[in-house]
C-alpha positions in Angstrom: 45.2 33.9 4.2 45.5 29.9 3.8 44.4 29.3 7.1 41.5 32.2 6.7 40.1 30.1 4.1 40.6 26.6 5.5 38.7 27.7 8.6 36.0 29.2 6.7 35.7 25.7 4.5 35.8 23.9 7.4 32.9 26.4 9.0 30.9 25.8 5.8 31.0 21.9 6.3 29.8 22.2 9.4 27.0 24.4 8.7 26.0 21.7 5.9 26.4 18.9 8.1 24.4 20.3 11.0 21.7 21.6 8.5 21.3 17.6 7.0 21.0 16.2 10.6 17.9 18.6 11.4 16.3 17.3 8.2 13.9 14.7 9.7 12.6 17.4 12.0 12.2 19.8 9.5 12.3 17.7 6.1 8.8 19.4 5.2 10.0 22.9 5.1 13.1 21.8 3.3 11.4 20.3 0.4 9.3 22.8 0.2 12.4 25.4 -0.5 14.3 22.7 -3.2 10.9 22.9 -5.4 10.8 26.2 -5.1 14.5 27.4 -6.2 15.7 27.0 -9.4 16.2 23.8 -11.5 19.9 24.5 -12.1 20.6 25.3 -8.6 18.4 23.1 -7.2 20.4 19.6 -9.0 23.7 21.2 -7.7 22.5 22.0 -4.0 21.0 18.5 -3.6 23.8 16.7 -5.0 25.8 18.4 -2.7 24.0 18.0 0.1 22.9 14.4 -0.3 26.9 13.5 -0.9 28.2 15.2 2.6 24.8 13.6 4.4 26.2 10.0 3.3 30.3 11.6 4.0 28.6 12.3 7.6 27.5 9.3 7.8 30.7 7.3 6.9 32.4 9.1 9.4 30.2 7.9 12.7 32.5 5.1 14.8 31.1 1.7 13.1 32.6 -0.8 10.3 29.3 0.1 8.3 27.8 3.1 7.8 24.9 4.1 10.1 21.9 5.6 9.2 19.7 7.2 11.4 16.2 8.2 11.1 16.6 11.2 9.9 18.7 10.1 6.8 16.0 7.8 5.7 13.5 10.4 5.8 15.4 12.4 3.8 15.9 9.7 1.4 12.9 8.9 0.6 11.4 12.2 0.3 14.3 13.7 -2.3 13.3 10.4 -4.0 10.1 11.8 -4.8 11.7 15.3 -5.9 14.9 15.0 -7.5 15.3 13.0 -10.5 19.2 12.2 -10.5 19.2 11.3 -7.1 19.8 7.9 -7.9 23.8 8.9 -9.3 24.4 10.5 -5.8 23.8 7.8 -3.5 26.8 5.7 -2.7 26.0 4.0 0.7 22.6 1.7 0.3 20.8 0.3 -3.1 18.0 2.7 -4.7 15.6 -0.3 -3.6 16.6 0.1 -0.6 15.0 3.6 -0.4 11.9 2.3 -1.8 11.8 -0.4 1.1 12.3 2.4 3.9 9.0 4.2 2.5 6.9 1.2 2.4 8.4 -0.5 5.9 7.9 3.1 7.6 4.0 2.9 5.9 3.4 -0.7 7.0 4.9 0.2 10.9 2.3 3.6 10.7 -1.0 1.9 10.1 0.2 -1.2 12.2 0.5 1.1 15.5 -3.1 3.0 14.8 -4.8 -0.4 14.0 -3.4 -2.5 17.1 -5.9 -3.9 19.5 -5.9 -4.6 23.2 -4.8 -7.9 23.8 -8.1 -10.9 24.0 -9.7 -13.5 22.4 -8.3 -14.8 18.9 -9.6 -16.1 15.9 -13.3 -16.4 15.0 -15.9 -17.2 17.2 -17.2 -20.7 16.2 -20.4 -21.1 14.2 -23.2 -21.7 16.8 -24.8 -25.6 15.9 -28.5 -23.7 15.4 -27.3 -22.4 12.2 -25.1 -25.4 10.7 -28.0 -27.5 11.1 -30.6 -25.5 8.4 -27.0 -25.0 6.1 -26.8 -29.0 6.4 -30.5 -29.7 5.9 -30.5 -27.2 2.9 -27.4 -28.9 1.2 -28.9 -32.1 1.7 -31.8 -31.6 0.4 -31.0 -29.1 -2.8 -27.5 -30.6 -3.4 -26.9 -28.4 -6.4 -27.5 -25.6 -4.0 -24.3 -23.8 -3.8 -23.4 -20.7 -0.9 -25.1 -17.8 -2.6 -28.1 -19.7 -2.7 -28.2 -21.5 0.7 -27.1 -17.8 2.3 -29.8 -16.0 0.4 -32.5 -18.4 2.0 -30.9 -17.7 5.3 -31.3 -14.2 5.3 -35.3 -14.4 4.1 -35.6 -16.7 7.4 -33.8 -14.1 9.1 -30.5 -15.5 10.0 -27.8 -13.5 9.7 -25.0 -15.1 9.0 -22.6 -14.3 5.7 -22.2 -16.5 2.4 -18.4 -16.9 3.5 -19.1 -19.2 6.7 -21.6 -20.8 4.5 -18.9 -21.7 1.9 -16.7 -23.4 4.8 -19.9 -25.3 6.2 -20.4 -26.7 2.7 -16.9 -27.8 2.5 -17.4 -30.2 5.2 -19.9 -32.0 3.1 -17.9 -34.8 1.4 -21.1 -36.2 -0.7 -21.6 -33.1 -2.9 -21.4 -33.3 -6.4 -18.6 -31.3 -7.7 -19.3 -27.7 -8.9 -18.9 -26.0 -12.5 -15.1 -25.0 -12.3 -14.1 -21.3 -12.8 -12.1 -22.4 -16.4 -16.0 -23.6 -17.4 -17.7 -20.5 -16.5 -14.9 -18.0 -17.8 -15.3 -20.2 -21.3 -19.0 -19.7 -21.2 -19.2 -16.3 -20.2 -16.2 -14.4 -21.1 -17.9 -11.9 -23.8 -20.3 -10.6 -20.6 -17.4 -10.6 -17.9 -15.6 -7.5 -16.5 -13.7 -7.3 -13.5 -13.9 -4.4 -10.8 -11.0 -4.2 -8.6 -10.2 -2.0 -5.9 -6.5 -1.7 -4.6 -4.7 1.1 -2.5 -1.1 3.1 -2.9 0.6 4.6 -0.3 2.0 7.9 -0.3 4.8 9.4 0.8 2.7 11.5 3.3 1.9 8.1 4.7 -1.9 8.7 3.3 -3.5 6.1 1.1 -5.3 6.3 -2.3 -8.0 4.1 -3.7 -8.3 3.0 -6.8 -10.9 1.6 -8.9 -10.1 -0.5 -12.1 -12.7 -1.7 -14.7 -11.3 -4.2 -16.7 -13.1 -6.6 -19.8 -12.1 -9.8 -19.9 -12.2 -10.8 -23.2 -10.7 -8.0 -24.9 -7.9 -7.8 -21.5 -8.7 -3.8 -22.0 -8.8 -1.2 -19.1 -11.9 0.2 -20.1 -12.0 2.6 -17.1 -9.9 3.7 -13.8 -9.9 6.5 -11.3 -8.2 7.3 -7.8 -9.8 9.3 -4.5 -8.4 9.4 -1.2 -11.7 9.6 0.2 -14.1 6.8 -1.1 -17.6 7.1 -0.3 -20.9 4.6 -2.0 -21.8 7.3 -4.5 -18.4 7.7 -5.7 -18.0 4.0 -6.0 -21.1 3.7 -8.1 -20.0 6.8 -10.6 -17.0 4.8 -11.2 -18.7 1.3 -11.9 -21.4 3.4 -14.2 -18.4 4.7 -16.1 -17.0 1.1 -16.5 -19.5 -0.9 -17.5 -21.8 1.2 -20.2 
């Protein structure tokens, strides 16, 4: 009867042990199932589970433990899931689990926005166009980028306000500019700042979000997120802001 039951413990470990190693090819599915069972059996089965993943992994012929793909994954999805899973893992810092997420996010969009291999850098800025940015400084020296870049375009060159910026740096004989301190103290009770930033997902998507912020007050005054941008959503959310 002893042995009965230490060959059907022994069974059982295996079973758990071959079900964690199939996680990363079917980690989707298996989240899908913990969410779905109940909360008291749900704390217990993924305790369990995530201690024999890391026992399994302690037991592979190294000094250190080795993780494989397939345990990351499944790290940093019952991250998102299960609250205490911070108390079960043994093996690796929680930060550590957080950096897996955002180095497998970074390696994702780095592979879908490489580019054949060519000329780097920017092209240089062809001599007909410094010449009218020169002449312009020269003879409007208060004349700063936006200006200078806005007479550009209505003698139709195309060319953008940044590139004028770095042409007017060259200039040594300008007279200094208002700095920023100057204008935020002259203009802080009419300033808000619009700011767009993204957050990955553990889906390896991205939202964007859009901030409206007043300076004077340092108050949010509005903020929403979309995965899909477009112009009209963009200006809803500025509307909102601003008013």
């Amino acid at each position: 009867m002893a042995i009965g039951q230490q060959g059907l413990q022994l069974t059982s470990s295996a079973s758990i042990l071959s079900f964690a190693k199939n996680t990363s090819a079917h980690h989707g599915s298996f989240f899908a199932r913990i969410v779905e069972s109940n909360a008291g059996h749900q704390a217990l089965a993924v305790e369990n589970l995530a201690l024999r993943l890391q026992l399994s992994a302690f037991k592979r012929k190294r000094k250190r433990a080795v993780l494989t793909q397939g345990d990351r994954l499944f790290w940093v999805g019952i991250s998102r899931l299960w609250n205490g899973w911070r108390d079960a893992l043994v093996f690796v810092q929680p930060d550590t689990v957080g950096w897996w997420q955002r180095e497998r996010f970074r390696k994702f969009w780095a592979r879908l926005s490489q580019r054949e291999r060519g000329r780097r850098g920017k092209p240089a800025i062809a001599g007909g166009i410094r010449g009218p940015i020169l002449r312009m400084a020269a003879a409007n020296p208060l004349w700063r980028a936006p200006r200078i870049h806005g007479e550009l375009k209505m003698l139709g060159i195309v060319i953008s306000e940044r590139t004028v910026s770095r042409v007017l740096r060259t200039i040594r004989s300008r007279p200094p500019s208002q700095t920023w301190k100057t204008f935020l103290r002259n203009h802080l009770g009419e300033i808000v700042s619009v700011d767009f930033f993204t957050v990955p997902t553990v889906r390896l998507g991205v939202l964007f979000v859009c901030l409206v912020l007043e300076h004077r007050r340092r108050e949010v005054l509005h903020f929403n997120a979309t995965d899909h941008p477009t112009s009209e959503w963009v200006s809803q959310q500025n509307g909102r802001g601003i008013r």
